[in-house]
C-alpha positions as a printed Julia matrix, in Angstrom:
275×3 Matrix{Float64}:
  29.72   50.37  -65.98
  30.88   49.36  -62.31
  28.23   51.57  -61.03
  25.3    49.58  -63.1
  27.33   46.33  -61.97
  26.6    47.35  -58.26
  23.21   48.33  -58.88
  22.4    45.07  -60.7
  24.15   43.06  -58.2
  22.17   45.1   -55.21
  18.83   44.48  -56.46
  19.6    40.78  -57.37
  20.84   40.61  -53.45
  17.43   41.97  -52.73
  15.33   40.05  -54.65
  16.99   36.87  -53.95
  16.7    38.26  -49.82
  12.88   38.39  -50.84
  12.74   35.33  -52.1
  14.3    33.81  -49.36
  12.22   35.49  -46.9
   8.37   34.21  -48.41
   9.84   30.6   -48.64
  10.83   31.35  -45.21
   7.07   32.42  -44.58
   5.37   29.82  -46.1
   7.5    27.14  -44.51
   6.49   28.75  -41.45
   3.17   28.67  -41.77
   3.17   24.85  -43.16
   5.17   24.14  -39.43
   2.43   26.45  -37.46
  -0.53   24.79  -39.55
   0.96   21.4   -39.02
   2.05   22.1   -34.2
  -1.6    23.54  -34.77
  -3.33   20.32  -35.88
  -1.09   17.89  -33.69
  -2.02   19.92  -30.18
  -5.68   19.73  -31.15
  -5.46   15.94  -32.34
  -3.37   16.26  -28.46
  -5.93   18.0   -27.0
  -9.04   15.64  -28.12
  -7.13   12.45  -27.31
  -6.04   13.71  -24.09
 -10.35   14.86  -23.62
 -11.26   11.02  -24.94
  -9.3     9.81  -21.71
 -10.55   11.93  -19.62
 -13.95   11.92  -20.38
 -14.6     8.47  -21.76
 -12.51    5.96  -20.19
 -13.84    2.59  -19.99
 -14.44    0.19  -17.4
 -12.75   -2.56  -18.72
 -10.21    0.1   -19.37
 -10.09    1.17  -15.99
 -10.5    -2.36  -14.05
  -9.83   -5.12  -16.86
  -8.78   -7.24  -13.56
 -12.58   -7.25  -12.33
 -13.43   -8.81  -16.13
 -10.6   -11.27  -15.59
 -11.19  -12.89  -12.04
 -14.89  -13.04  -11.97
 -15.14  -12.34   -8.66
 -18.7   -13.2    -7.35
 -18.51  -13.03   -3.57
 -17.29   -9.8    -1.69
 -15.78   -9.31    1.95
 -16.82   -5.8     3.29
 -14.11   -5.39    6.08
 -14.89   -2.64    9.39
 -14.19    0.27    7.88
 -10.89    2.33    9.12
 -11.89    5.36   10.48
  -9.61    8.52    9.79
 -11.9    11.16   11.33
 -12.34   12.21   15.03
 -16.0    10.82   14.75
 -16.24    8.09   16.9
 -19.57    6.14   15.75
 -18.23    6.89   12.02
 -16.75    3.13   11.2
 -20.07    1.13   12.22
 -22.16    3.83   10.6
 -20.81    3.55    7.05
 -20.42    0.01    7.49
 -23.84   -0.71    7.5
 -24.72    1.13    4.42
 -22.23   -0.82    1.85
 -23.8    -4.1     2.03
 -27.05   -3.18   -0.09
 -25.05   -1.05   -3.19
 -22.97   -4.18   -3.34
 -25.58   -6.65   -3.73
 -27.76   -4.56   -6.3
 -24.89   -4.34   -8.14
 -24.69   -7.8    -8.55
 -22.31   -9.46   -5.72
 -22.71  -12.21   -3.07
 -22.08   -9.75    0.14
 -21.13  -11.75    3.27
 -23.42  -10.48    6.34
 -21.93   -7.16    7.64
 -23.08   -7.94   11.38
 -21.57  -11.73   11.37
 -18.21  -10.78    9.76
 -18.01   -7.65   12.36
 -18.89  -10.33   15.17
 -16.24  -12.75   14.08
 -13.54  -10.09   14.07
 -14.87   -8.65   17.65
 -14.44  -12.28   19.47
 -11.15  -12.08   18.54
 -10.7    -8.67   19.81
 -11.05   -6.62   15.81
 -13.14   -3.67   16.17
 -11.64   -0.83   13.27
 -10.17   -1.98    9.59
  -6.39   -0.73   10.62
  -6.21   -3.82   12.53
  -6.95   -5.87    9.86
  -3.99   -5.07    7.56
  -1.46   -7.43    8.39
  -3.65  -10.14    8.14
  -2.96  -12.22    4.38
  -5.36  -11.59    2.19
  -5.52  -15.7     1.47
  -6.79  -16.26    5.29
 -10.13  -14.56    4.2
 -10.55  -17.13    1.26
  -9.77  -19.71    3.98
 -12.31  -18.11    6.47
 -15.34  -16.83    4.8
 -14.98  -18.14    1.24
 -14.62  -15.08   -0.59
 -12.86  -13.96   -3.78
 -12.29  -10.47   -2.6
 -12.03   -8.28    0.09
 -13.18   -4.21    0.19
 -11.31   -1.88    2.09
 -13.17    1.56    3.15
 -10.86    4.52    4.3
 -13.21    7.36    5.95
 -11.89   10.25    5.39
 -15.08   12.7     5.56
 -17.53   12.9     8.33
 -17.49   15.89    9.98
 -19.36   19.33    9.98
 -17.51   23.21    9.17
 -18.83   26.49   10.17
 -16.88   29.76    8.16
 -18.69   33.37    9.13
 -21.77   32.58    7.99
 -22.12   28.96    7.09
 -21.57   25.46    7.32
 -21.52   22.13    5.35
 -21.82   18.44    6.39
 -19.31   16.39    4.45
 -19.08   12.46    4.31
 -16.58   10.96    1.85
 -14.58    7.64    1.29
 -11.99    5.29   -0.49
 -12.34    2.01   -1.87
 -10.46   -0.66   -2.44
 -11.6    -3.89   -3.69
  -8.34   -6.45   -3.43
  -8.37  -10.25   -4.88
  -8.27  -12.86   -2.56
  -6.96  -15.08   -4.58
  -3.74  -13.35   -6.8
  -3.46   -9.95   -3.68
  -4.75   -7.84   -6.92
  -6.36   -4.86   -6.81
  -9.16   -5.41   -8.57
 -11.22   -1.71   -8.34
 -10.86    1.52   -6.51
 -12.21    5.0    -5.92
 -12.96    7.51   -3.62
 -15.95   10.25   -3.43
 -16.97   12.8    -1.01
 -20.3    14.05   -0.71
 -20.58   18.16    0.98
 -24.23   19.31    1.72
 -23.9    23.07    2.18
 -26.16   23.5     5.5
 -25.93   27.39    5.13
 -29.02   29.45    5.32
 -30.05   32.05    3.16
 -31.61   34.98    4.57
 -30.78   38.56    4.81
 -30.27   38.5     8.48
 -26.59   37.64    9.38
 -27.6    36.52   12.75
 -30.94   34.57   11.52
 -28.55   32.91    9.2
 -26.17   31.69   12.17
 -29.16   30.38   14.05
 -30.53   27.99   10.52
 -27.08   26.75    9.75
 -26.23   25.98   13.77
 -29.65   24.46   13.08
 -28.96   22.68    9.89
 -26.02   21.39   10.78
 -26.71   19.52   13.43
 -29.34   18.05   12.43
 -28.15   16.79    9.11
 -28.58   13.01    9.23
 -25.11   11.7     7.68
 -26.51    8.55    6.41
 -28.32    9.94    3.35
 -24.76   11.21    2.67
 -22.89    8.44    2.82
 -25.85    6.32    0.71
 -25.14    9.42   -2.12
 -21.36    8.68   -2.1
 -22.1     4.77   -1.93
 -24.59    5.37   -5.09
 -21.86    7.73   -7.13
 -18.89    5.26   -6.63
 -20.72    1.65   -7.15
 -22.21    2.65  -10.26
 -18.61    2.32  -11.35
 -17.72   -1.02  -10.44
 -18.08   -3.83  -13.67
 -21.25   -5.52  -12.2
 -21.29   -8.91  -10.62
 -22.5   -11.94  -11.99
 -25.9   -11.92  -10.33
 -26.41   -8.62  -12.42
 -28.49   -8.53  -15.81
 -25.45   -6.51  -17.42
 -23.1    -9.41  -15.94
 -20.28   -8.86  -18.47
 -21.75   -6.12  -20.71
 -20.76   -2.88  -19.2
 -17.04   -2.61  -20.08
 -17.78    0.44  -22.34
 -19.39    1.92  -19.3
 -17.63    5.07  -18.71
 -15.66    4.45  -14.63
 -15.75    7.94  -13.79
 -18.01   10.1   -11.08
 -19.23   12.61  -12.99
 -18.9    16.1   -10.66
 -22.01   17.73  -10.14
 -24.22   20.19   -7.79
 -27.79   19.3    -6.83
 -30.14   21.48   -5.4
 -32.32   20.52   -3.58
 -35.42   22.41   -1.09
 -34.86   22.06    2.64
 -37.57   22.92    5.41
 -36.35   24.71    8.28
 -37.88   25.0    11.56
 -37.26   28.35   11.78
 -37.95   29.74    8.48
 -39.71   27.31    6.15
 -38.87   26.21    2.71
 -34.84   27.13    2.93
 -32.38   26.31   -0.67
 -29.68   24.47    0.45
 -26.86   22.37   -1.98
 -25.2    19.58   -1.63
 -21.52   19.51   -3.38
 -20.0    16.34   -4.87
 -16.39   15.95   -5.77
 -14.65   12.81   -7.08
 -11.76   10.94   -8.66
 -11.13    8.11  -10.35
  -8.22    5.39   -9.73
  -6.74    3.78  -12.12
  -5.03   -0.02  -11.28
């Protein structure tokens, strides 16, 4: 009898263990099921920012203020090109007005700050940012860091690379009001089977790669991201706009002097900044 006792009681212990174990399972697999749909929920919220972040989400300050007339400070130069400050300068005026913006004149502004001795932006930022509302009249003032404008050579290549940061600051409250910063790298590399033929077309292409075009692609890429101005059509109707630079590579033909019709690509990264 105590020997059918301790069988009984052994396979009850064993079925009960079994028991115990596929509740065990199943809760298991309700917790895996349930981490499973949360990181993908995760996942396409975190995609949704990423990817699809407004303008008014970005830069609901712009929206607010209703700025309509912009100060383009000198640019402050951060590369060992000399000429690079005045170059760039003179190709932010026009992206500014087509996107709907009173621009103060580039050449007057520069001419003001050079009687008094003002020739680069880094001079210009102790200055309150209330004495430009006093001085020129406007509600906002853009900053523009250089940070790209040089040329690289590796073994058998080059690029040209031109790239920026904006600021746009209120005026009126010392707000920033929008920001971002783009660089632009045109790969100036040739492509032939001759190591040495391809030194001479990228020595070739690289110096005579006109920067401007370069800076006008980076100009193009960042300003389509600003909420437009009120001399705009879409004055006020773009805050679902997506405000990011979308990476991408073009490719695009270029004609060498040496060789002809030579594929070359120009390289665009980006990032967004959020106030």
């Amino acid at each position: 009898m105590a020997n059918k006792i301790t069988i009984n009681n052994v396979k009850g212990s064993i079925c009960h263990q079994a028991i115990n174990q596929t509740v065990y399972l199943q809760m298991a697999k309700k917790f895996i099921s349930a981490a499973s749909i949360i990181a993908c929920l995760l996942v396409l919220q975190a995609c949704q920012t990423t990817s699809g972040y407004s303008k008014l989400q970005a830069y609901p300050n712009m929206y607010q203020e209703k700025i309509k007339s912009i100060l383009v400070l000198p640019a402050r130069n951060t590369t060992t090109a000399a000429d690079a400050a005045q170059l760039y300068s003179a190709t932010l005026a026009l992206p500014l007005a087509e996107a709907g913006y009173y621009v103060l004149s580039v050449p007057y502004v520069e001419s003001v700050f050079a009687n008094e001795g003002i020739i680069d932006g880094a001079q210009l930022s102790a200055i309150p940012l209330y004495k430009y509302q006093q001085l020129f009249g406007a509600d906002a003032v853009l900053f523009v860091d250089i940070s790209h404008w040089n040329t690289s050579y590796y073994i058998a290549g080059g690029n040209v690379a031109v790239g920026a940061k904006f600021q746009l600051v209120s005026t009126n409250s010392g707000e920033t009001l929008w920001q971002q910063n783009d660089v632009v790298v045109e790969n100036t590399s040739g492509d032939s089977d001759s190591f040495l033929f391809n030194l001479i077309i990228t020595a070739i292409n690289t110096s005579t790669t006109d920067y401007l075009p370069l800076a006008n692609k980076v100009n193009s890429r960042v300003f389509n991201t600003i909420p437009k101005g009120s001399y705009h059509p879409l004055y006020g109707q773009d805050q679902e706009q997506s405000a990011l630079i979308p990476a991408q590579t073009n490719e695009h033909e270029h004609n060498s002097t040496s060789s002809g019709s030579e594929k070359r690509a120009s390289k665009v990264t980006s990032h967004i900044e959020i106030n």
